[in-house]
Every structure is written in structure tokens, then in C-alpha cells.
KEFI-851296 format. One record per residue: x, y, z of N, C-alpha, C in turn. Coordinates in pm, whole numbers, plus 50000, padded with zeros to 5 digits. Each point is the difference from the previous one (the first is absolute). Example, Ala and Ser with C-alpha at 12.3 -4.5 7.8 and 13.67 -1.06 7.14 Angstrom:
<nodes>
513194943150780499115011950000500905012050000 499655010549928500825011950006499235010950073 
</nodes>
This chain:
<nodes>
636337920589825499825006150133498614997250054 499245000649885498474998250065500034986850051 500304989249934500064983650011500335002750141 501115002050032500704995750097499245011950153 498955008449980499535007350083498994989550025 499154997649902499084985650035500274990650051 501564992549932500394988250128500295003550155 500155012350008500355003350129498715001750088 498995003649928498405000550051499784989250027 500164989349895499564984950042500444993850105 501685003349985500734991650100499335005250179 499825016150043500105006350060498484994550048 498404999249932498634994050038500704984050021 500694993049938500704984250054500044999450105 500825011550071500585000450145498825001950098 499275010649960498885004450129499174984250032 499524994749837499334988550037500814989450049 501444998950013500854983750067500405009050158 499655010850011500275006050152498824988250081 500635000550169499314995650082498765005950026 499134990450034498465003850059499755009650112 499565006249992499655012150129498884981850075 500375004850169498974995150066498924994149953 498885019349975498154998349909500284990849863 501215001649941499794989649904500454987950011 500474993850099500114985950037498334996750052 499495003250072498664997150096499175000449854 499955012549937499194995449910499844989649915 501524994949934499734992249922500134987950067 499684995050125499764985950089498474998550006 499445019750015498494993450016499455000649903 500775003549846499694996049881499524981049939 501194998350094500214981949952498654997250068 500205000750123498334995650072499025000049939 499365016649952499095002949956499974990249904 500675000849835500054992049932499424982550001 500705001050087500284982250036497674996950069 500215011950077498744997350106498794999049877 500065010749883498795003649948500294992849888 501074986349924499974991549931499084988550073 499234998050136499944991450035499035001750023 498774989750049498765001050055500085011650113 498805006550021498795001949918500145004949882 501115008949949499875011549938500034993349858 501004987749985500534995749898500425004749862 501035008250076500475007349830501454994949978 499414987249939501554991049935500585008549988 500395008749903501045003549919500855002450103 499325010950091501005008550120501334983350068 499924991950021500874991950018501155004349875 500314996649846500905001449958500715009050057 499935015050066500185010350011500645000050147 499804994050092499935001650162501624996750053 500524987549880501794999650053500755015049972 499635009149900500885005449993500605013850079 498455005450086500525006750114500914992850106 500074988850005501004995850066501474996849969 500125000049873501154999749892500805016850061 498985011249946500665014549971500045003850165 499394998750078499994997550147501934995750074 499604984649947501164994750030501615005149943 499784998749918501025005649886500475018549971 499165008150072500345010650051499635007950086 499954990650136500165005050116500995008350057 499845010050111501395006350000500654993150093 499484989050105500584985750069499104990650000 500824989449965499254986149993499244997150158 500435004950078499384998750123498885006050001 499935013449966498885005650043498904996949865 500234991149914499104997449902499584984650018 500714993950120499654985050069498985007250098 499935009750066499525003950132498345004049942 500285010649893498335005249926499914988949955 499864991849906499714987749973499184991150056 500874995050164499494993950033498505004350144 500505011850005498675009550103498744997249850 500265007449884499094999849900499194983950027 500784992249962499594986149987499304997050096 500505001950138498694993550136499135008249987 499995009249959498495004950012499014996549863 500704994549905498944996149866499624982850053 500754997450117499884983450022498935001250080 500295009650091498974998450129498705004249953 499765008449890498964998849914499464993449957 500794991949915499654988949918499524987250105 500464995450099499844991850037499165001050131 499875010850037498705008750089499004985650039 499434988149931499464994750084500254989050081 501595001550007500314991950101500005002650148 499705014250056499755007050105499014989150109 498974994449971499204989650064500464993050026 500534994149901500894981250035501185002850083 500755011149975501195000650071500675015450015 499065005650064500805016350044501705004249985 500144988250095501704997550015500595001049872 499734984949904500634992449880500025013749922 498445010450019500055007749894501225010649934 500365006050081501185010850002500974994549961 500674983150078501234997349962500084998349853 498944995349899499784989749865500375012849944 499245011249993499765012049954502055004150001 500615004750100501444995549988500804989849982 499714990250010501184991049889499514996749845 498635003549965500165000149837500985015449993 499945010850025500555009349951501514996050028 500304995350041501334995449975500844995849875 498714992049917500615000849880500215011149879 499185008549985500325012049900500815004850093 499785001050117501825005450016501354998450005 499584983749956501364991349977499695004549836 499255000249944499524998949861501405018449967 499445009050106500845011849951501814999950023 499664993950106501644993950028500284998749913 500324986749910500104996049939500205005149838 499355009650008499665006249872501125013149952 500125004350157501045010150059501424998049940 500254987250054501514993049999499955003049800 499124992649944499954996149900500245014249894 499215009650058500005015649920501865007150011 500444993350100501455009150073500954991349944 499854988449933501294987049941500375006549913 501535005449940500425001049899499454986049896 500064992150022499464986449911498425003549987 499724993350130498314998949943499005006549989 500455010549982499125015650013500134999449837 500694994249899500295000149872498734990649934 499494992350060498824986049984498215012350010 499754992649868498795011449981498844994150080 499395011550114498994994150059499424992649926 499204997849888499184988049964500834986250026 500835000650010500394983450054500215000950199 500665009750013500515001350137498715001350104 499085008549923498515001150093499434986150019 499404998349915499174986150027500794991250041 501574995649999500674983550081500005007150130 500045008450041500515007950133498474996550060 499085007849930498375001350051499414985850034 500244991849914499214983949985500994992750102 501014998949979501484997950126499625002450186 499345013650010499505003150118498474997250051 499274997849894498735000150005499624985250028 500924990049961499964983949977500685000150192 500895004050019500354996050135499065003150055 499295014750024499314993950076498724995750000 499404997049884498884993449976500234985550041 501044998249978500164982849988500494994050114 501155006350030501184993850102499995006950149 500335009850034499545004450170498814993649999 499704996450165498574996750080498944997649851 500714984749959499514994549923499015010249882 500825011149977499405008149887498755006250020 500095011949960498285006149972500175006349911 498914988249880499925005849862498575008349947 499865011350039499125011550017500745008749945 498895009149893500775015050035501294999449877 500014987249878500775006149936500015006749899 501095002349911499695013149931499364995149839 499884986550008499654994449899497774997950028 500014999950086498244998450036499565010749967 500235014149981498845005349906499894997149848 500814992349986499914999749846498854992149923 499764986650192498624994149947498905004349930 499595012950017498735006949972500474996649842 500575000649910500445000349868500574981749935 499794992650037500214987549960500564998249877 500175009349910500674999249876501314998950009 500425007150145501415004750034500554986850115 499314994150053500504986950081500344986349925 499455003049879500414982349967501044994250003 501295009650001500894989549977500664996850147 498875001350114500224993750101500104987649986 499784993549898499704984850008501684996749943 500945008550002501244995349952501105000150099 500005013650095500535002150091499865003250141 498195003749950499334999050175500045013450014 499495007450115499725010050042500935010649997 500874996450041501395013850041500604998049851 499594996549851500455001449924499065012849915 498765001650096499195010949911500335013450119 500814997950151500785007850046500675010049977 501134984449874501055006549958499555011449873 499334994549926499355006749915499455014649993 499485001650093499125014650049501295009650068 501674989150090500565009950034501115002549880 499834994249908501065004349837498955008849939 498965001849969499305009649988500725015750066 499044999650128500865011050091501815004549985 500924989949955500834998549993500235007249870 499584993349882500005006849848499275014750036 499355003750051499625014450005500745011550099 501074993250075501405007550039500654998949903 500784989649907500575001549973499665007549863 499305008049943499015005649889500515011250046 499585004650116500125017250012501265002250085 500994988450030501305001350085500805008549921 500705009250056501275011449904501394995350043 499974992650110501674992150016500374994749984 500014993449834500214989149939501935002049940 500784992250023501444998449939499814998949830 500995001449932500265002649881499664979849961 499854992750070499554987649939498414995650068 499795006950092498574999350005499225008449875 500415010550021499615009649860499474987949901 501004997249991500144991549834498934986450009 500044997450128499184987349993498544997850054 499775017850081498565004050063499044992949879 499625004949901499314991849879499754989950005 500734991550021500224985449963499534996850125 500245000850118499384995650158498155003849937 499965012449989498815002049984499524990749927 500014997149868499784995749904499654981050058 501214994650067499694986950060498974998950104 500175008450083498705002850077498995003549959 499595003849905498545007349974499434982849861 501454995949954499254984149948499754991350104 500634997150102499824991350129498635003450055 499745016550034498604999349993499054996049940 499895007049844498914997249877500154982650005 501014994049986499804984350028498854994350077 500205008350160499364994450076498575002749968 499445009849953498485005749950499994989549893 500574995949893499504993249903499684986850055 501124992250088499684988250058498644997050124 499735013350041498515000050066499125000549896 499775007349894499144999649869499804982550004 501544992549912499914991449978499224986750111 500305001150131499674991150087498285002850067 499885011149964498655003150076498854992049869 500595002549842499144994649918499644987849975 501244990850071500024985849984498784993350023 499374994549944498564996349995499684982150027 501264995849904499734985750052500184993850049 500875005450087500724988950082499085003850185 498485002749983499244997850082498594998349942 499044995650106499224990450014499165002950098 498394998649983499215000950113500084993050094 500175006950181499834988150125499185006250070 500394989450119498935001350064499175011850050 498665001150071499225006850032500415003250189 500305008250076500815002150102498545012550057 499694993150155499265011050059500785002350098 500325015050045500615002050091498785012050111 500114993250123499005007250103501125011150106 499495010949952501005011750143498874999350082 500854998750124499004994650115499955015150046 500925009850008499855012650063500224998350198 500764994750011500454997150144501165005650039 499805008750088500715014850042501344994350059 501094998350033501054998150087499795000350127 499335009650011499845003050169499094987450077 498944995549906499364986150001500594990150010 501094994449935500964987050035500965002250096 500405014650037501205005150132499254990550106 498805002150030499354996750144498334993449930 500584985549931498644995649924499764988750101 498845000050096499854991650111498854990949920 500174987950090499514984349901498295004849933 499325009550126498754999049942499675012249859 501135005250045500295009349806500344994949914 500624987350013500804993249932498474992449920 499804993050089498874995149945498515006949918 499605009150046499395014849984500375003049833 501285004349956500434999749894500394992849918 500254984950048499844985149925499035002649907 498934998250084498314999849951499985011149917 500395006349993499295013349895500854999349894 501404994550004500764996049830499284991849970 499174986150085499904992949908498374998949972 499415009350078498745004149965500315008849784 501045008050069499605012049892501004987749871 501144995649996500064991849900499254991349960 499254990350081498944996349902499275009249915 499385009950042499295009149951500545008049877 501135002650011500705005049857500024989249893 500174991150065500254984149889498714997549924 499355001850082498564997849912499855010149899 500175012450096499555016449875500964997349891 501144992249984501105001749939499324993449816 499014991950072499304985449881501184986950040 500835002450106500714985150046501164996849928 500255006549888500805004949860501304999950077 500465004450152501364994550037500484985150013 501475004149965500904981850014500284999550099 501025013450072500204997550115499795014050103 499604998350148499295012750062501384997750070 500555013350045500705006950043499845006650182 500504994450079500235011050145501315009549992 499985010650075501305004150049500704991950086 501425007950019501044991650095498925001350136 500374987750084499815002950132498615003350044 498964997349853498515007950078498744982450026 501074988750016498984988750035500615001150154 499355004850059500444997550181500604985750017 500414996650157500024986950063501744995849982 500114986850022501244994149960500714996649920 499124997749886500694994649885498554986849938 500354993549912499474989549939500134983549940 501555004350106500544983449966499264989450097 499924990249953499194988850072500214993650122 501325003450043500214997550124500145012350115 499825014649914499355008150038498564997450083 499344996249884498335000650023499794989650134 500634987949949499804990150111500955002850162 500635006749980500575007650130498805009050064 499745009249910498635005650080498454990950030 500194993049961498684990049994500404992550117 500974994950035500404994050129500015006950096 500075014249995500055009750133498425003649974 498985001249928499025007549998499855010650005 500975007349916500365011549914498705002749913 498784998850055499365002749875499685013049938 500345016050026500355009849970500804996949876 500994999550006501174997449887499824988949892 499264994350071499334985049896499245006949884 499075009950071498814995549933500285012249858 501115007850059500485012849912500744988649891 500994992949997500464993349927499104991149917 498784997350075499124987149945499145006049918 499965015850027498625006049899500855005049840 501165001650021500995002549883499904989449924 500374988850058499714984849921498575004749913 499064998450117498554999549970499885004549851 500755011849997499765012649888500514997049881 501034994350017500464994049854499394991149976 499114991850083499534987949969498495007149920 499575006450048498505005849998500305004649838 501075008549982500255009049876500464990549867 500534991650028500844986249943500605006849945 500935010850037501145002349920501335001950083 501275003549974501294999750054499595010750101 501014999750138499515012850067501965002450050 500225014049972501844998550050499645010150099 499944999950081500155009150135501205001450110 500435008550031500815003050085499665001350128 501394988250078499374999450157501854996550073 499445001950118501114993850053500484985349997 500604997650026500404986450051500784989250066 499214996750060500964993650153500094985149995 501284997850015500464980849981500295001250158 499854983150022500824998150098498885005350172 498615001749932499725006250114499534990350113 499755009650116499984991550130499725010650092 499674993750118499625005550092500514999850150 500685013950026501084994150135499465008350126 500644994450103499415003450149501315005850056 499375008550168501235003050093500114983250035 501275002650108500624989850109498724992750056 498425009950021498995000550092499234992549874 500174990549871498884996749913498955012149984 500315013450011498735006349990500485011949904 499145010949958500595011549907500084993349867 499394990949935500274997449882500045011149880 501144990149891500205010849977500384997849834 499655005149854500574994649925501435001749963 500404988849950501495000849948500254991649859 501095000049929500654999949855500984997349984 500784986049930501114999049915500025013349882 498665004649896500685007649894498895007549995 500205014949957498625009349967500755006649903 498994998349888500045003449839499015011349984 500165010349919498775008949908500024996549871 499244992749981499634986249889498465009649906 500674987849876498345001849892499874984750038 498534999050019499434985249975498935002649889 500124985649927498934997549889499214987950041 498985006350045498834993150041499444991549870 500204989949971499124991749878500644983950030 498684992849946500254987150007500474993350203 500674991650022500114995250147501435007850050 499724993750115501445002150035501154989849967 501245003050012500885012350063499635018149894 499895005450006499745011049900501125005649937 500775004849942500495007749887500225013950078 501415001750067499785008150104501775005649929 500055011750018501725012149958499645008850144 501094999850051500725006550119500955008449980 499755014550062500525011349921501384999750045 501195001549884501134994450027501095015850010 499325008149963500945014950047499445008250103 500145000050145499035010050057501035012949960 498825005950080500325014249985500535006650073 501095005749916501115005450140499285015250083 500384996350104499605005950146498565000349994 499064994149930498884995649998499084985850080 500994990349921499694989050067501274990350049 501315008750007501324996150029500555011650013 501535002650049500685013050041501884988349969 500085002549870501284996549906501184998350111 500844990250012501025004050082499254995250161 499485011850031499294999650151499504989650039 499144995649918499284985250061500764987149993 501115002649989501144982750023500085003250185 499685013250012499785001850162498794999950068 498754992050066498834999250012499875013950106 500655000450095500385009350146499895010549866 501475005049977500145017349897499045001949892 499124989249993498645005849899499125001450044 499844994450146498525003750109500375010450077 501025004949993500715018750058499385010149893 500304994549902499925010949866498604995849970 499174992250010498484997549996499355013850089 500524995250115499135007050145500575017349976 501124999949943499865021849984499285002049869 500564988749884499305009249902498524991649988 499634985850028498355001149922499834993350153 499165002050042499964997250141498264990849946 500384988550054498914992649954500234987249918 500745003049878500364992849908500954988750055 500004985749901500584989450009500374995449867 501424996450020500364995049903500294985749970 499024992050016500014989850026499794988349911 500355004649853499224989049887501364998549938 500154985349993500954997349931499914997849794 501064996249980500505004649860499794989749874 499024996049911500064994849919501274996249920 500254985049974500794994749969500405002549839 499045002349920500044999949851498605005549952 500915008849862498024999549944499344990949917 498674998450030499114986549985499125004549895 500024992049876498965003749903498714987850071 498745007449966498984994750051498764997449825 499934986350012499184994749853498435000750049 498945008249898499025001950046499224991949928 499034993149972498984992949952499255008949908 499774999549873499295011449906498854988649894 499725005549904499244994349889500734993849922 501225011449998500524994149876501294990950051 500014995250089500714995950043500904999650171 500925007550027500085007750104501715015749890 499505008650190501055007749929501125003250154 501015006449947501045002650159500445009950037 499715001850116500025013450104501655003950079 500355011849988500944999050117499585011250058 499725001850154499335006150042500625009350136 500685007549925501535012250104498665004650106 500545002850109498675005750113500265013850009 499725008149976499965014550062501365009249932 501245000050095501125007649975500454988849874 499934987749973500724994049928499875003449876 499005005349949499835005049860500915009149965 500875008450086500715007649983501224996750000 500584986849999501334990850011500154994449883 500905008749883500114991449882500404989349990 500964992950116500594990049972498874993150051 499474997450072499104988750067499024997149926 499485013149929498614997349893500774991949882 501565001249938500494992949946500464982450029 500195001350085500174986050023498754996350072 498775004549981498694993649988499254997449874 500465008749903499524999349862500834990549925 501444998450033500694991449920501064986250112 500124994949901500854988450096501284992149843 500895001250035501065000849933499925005949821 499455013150020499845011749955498594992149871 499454993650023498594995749915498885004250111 499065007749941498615004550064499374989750040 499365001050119499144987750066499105002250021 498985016250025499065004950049499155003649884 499175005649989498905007749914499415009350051 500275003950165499655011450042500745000650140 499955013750004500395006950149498395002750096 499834996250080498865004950069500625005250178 499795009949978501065010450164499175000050097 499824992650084498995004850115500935013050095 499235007850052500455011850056499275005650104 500535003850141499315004750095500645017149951 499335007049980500055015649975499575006950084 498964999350082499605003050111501445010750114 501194990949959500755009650089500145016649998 499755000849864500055008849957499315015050057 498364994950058499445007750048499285011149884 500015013450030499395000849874501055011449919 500684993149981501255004649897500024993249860 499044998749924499744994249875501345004449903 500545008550040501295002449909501024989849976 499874993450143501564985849981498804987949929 498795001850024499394987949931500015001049879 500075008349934500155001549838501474999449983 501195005350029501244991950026500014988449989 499354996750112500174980350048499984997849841 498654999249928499344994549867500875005749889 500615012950022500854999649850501184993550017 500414998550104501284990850023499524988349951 499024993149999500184984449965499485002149865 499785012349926499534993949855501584999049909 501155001850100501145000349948500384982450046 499124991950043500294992850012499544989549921 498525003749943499404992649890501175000049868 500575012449932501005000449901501114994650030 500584999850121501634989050005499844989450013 498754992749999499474988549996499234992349887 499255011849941498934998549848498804991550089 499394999750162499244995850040498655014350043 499054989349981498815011350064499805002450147 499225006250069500215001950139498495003050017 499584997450098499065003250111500655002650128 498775012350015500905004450148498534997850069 499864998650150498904995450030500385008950135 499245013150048500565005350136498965005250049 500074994150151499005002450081499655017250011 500495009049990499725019050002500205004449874 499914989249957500665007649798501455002349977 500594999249921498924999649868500744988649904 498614990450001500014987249908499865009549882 500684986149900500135003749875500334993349927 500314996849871499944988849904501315008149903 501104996149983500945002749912500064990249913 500345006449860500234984349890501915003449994 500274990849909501394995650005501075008749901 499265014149973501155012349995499475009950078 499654996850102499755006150088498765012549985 499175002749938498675001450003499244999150077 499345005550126498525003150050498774995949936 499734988949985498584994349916498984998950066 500275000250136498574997650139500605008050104 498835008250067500415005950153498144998450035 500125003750120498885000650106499655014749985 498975007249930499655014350036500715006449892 499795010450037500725012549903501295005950023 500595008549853501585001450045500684987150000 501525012549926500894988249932500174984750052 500105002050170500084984550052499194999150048 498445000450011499065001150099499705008350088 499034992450080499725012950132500564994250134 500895002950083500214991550117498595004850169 500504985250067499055002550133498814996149945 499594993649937498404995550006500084987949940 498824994250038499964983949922499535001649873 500204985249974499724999949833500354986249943 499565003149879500694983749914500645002949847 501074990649970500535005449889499714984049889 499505002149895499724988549924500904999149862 500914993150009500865009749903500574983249923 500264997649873500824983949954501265011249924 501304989350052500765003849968501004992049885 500655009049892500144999349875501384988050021 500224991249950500844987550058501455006149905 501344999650014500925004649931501144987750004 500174992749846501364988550021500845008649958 500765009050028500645011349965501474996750132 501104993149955501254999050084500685010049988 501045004050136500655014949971501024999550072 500825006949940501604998749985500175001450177 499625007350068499685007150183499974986150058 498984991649963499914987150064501524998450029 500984996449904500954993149974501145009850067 500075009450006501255010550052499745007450145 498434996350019499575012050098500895010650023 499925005750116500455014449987501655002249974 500184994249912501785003049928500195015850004 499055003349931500385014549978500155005550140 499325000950090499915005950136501594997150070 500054989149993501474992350086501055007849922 499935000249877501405004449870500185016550063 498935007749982499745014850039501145002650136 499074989250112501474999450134500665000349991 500664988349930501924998449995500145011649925 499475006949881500945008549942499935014350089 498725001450097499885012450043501174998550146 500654986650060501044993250055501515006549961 499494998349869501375001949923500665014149966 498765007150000499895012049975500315008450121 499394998150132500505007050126501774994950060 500494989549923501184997250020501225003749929 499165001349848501065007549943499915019650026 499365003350093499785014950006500884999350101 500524994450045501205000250137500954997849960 500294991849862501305002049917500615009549921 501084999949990500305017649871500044995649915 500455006349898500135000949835500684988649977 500354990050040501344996849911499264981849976 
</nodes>
């Protein structure tokens, strides 16, 4: 009698906890996930809180008292942690700001959808979150990082984990959304730990899920042990100066020729001047994206302006020369660049005016003659320096220019391929591929710059970066930088980041912080500086080269498969 008074206690606390959510406890546990998610991330950086952040959206989703009204808190919750988070886009685009802020929340609320269907299936409500969480989570998180408006890969749930590098290595097998998946089987194994609605064959097999999951983890910790210790399969390189020029955004919005020039002179005043303090000990000196003014540096560039008596733009291009020549070492600077140029008139021959076959946001490597050693940035940036979709229409992207960035032009066309660039050294030479700005954050592109029919070609990543947009929101700039040290490990390459507002920095090839500018974890942003940093050379090939993001694509189809069979019945 007693037994059976206890099962009735048990069964009877079962019920209160599988009852529907009151309202206060839906809202709460949405601005649970936030919180979580917000304070795993710069500034605050408390990794751990990521393992933890899917699963208010799990018990959320899964016992709501309507799936509607747990799509509705969700997604109100979500625009307001976006419009937060992304708070300094208010300058560049008032308009853009609000809408971005609502269509990311779109996805955790497809994310709860989804999750909904999945909790209510006689079938797949039987599948123990540790598998069902993470293909569902990495499944939604890959679309839209990758595929809508050419992806925005920010913000996933795998980037706080950078701070801990022990726990990323085996990015180099499956790439990013495989340490995703990882952190959401975590969250996943810790529902299914304290879940009480388990069937008479979950019962039996809860253990054993646990048990595979918690080795799939410990695996992954031993194989960061193992890969972080690897010692020989690198090698001392080169010596890399990188100069933050500290040049505000608001300065290049409306940078008129005699600023242009004004601030020429003072990079290449103050780089000489570091080069010397340095003992000259750099191989190669470093600009940001976009901070050599003028046209560009191709030779029929130069001699286009030399025929008009352009000497403004000449002499900015001619003192850059000068400087590498003066320093005798490599100089890679970021500038624009214009082919094809010329000079056109009204009907009246008068109003001249310049014009362009092609305009690139290019690295040039100033060394030795011309033609120079020039990569043209081959991903812009969506609604940055392109608007996905929109711009196959020139008219419907100069509508949507003039409400939301009123000013702005989108006018630079698209690099054809990425270009490894060979630098001249002591010991020989070494090779650059050199992503501009947002590209560091494009696994595939930094991949098919590091490799070419899956054999390594590079020895380093060097990122030029205008950060400046940022304004003074140093929070997405430390973002920007832990995102790409996930790019040094799916690659086994080192990185220099070189950014005009900060924050430069020197990553080695498991992703490690070995150089910043100033104090604090990534530096100090907004001020100039120089970073003198040689980076550790790695012949280290990796399985990522060869599969890139498999895991990410696999996650889709099955999370595909999964919203299709929730519309089917039992049979």
C-alpha cells in the first residue's frame, strides 16, 4: 500500500511538471535563453553559460500552453536582444536597423516551431533530445548563417567556446557548426538527465544515450589536449608589423582629397617611425583595408592619372611606393581599386568627370616593380557593400539605399577568386591569403583560400579590416576577432588581423591570442598603435579542408526531414 501511495505521488509531481506553461513562465524562460546566450559572449564572456542557453528554449517550446503564443514571446524576446546586440548599426542605417533586429528573430522562432511539432509527434517526441537538439539547432543555425541574403555567420552558439581553445579543435574536422552541434547535445544530454517522460524503452536506454554522449564529449577534450600539444609539425615564420591607423568611419563617410592626403602623410610618416623603433626586425608591414587613399595602384592606373595631372592622387600612391622603397621591406596595404579608368564629359565637353570598367576593395603588395601582387575582395558584404537578391536590380537598390542609408553606394564590384599572394622573405619567400574585413568570417572562402584541391597553399591568413563601422561598440569588435580564431583551427593556419579602430591581433593556428595592441583579452580598440608579432608556421592538413561544412549541410536535410515527418502519423 505504501509502494503504491508513492507511485501515485510520483506519477501525480510527473503531471504538474508535463502541465502547460502559465504565460510568466513562457516569457521567463525566453529571457532566460537571451540572458544566457548574451552573457556567454563578449564583454562578459562566460563560456560555459552557452552550453546552457538551448534549453530554455527546448522546455519553452515543448511545454507551451500554445505553440503560437510561445512563437509570439519568443520572437518579441528576440528583437529586443538583437536590437541590442546590434545597437551600432543605428548610424549607418536607422532604417536597416529595426528590420535586421526582426528577421534574425525569426529563426528561434522557427527554431521553437519546430521543436513544438517535434515535442507533440507520437514518433518523435520518443528521440532523446541529445540527438534531436543539436541536428534541429545546427540545421537552423547553418541556414541562416550560410544560405538567406548570402548568410550571416555571427552570433553562433559555438563562438563562445573560443575563449577555451581546448574545446574547438576538432574544428579542423568538421568546421564550426560541428562545435554547435556539440554545445547543443550538451544542453540536450542535460534535458534528457532530469526529463521524467521517458517510455518503458527510453527508461532502459536513458544510460546508454547518456553514456554515448558524455564519450563523444570527453573525446572531443582529449583530441584538443592532443592537437593543441602537437609541437612538430610547426616552425618559426615570419616577423609581421601590423600599424592601426585609428581612422574613425565618420572620416572616410565624407574623406575629401585634402584629408585624404593629410592622413596619407601621417601613416606613412608614423610607419616609418615604428619601423625604425621596431630595430627593422619586420618581414612584412601591414595597412588596414581601405586606409591607402586614391585609386588604386595598377600601372595603368598611375599613368591614367599622370596623363590628366592628377597629381593629388599621384603623389598619395607615389609616397606608398616611396615607403616600401625607403623601408626595403614588403608593404600589403589596403586600397581601392579602379581598372579601366577614364575620364568622361557632358554633350557640352565640359563637367569632367571620373569613370570605370571595374572597382575592387583590394590588398596590394607593394614590393619589387610593377604589375604588383594585388587579391580583390571576392565576398562583399551583404547589405554592406551589396543588398543579396536586390542588386540584380540597380533602380530597387538605389530606393532601398536612399530610405535606409541615405548617402551610401554600392558600387564595387566582386572578386573573381581567392588569390594567394608570395611575399619575398630571408628565408626564402612565404604565402598570404588575405580575406578583407567581413571575409574572415566566411568559412568557406577562408577555405578555399587556404586550400586548393584540399592541399594547403598558404602559411598565413593576414585579415585586413575596416572596424571603424562599428563606432564605439568594441563589443562586435571582439566578436569580429573570436570569430576568425575559429578560422585559424579549420584551417591549422595562423592569422593576423590588421584593423584600422582595433582590434589587431595575432592568432596562432589553434587558435590562441599570442599578440594584441594594448591591454585586455583582445586589446584596446580606437587608438593607434603597432603590433610586432612572427607567426608560428603550421604543415598541419585537416580533414575541414576536404569536406568543408558537411556537417552544417547534413544538420539541414535531416532538420528537412524532421519538419516533414512531424506532418506525417504513426504509420
Amino acid at each position: 500500500m505504501q509502494v503504491s501511495e508513492e507511485s501515485q505521488a510520483k506519477a501525480a509531481g510527473s503531471r504538474r511538471r508535463d502541465q502547460p506553461h502559465a504565460l510568466h513562465t513562457t516569457i521567463a524562460l525566453a529571457v532566460l535563453n537571451v540572458a544566457l546566450f548574451v552573457l556567454a559572449l563578449p564583454p562578459v564572456y562566460i563560456w560555459p553559460l552557452a552550453l546552457l542557453a538551448p534549453i530554455p528554449l527546448v522546455l519553452l517550446a515543448s511545454r507551451s500552453r500554445s505553440t503560437r503564443r510561445a512563437i509570439i514571446v519568443v520572437f518579441v524576446i528576440q528583437t529586443i536582444q538583437w536590437l541590442w546586440i546590434q545597437r551600432w548599426i543605428i548610424p549607418v542605417s536607422a532604417w536597416g536597423y529595426p528590420f535586421l533586429a526582426l528577421y534574425l528573430s525569426l529563426y528561434p522562432s522557427f527554431f521553437v516551431w519546430v521543436i513544438s511539432r517535434v515535442a507533440k509527434h507520437p514518433k518523435l517526441s520518443r528521440l532523446p533530445w541529445s540527438i534531436t537538439l543539436p541536428v534541429l539547432w545546427v540545421g537552423i543555425e547553418f541556414l541562416r548563417s550560410e544560405i538567406v541574403f548570402h548568410g550571416y555567420p555571427w552570433y553562433l552558439l559555438a563562438h563562445p567556446l573560443a575563449e577555451i581553445p581546448l574545446a574547438i579543435q576538432s574544428t579542423d574536422l568538421l568546421g564550426t557548426y560541428f562545435i554547435s552541434f556539440l554545445v547543443a547535445m550538451i544542453a540536450g544530454l542535460v534535458i534528457d538527465i532530469f526529463s521524467s517522460n521517458h517510455g518503458d524503452c527510453q527508461r532502459r536506454c536513458k544510460w546508454w544515450i547518456v553514456s554515448a554522449a558524455t564519450v563523444i564529449i570527453m573525446a572531443n577534450v582529449g583530441y584538443g589536449v592532443w592537437r593543441i600539444n602537437q609541437k612538430n609539425c610547426l616552425r618559426p615564420g615570419p616577423t609581421l608589423l601590423a600599424i592601426q591607423t585609428n581612422l574613425p568611419q565618420s572620416n572616410k563617410i565624407a574623406w575629401s582629397m585634402e584629408q585624404q592626403r593629410k592622413d596619407a602623410t601621417r601613416f606613412f610618416t608614423n610607419t616609418y617611425t615604428i619601423f625604425n623603433e621596431t630595430n627593422q626586425i619586420a618581414d612584412l608591414i601591414i595597412w588596414p583595408e581601405t586606409m591607402l587613399p586614391g585609386l588604386g595602384l595598377d600601372q595603368e592606373t598611375l599613368d591614367t592619372l599622370r596623363q590628366h595631372k592628377q597629381q593629388m592622387n599621384l603623389s598619395i600612391a607615389q609616397g606608398a611606393i616611396h615607403l616600401g622603397e625607403v623601408m626595403d621591406r614588403p608593404l600589403l596595404v589596403g586600397a581601392a581599386c579602379f581598372l579601366g579608368l577614364h575620364l568622361v564629359t557632358d554633350e557640352n565637353n565640359e563637367n569632367p568627370r571620373w569613370d570605370w570598367t571595374k572597382n575592387y576593395n583590394s590588398a596590394y603588395l607593394i614590393t619589387g616593380s610593377q604589375p604588383y601582387q594585388r587579391y580583390d575582395k571576392c565576398f562583399l558584404t551583404p547589405f554592406g557593400e551589396t543588398m543579396p537578391y536586390i542588386s540584380a536590380w540597380p533602380w530597387l537598390e538605389q530606393q532601398f539605399l536612399a530610405i535606409g542609408a541615405g548617402g551610401m553606394t554600392f558600387d564595387l564590384d566582386q572578386g573573381t577568386e581567392p588569390k594567394v599572394i608570395e611575399v619575398p622573405w630571408s628565408e626564402g619567400s612565404f604565402t598570404l591569403a588575405t580575406p578583407i574585413c567581413y571575409e574572415d568570417t566566411v568559412a568557406e572562402l577562408c577555405r578555399k583560400s587556404a586550400y586548393h584541391n584540399g592541399r594547403k597553399r598558404i602559411d598565413a591568413f593576414v585579415n585586413l579590416s575596416n572596424d571603424g563601422w562599428f563606432g564605439d561598440y568594441d563589443t562586435a569588435r571582439a566578436q569580429h576577432t573570436q570569430i576568425a580564431r575559429f578560422r585559424c583551427v579549420e584551417n591549422r593556419v595562423p592569422m593576423m588581423r590588421v584593423v584600422n579602430t582595433g582590434l589587431s591581433s595575432a592568432i596562432d593556428s589553434v587558435g590562441r591570442i599570442i599578440g594584441t595592441i594594448g591591454e585586455g583579452r583582445y586589446g584596446q580598440a580606437r587608438q593607434s598603435g603597432y603590433l610586432l608579432s612572427s607567426l608560428p608556421l603550421d604543415s598541419r592538413q585537416t580533414l575541414y579542408a576536404r569536406l568543408g561544412d558537411f556537417w552544417g549541410w547534413l544538420c539541414m536535410a535531416l532538420t528537412a526531414l524532421v519538419m516533414v515527418r512531424s506532418f506525417l502519423g504513426t504509420r
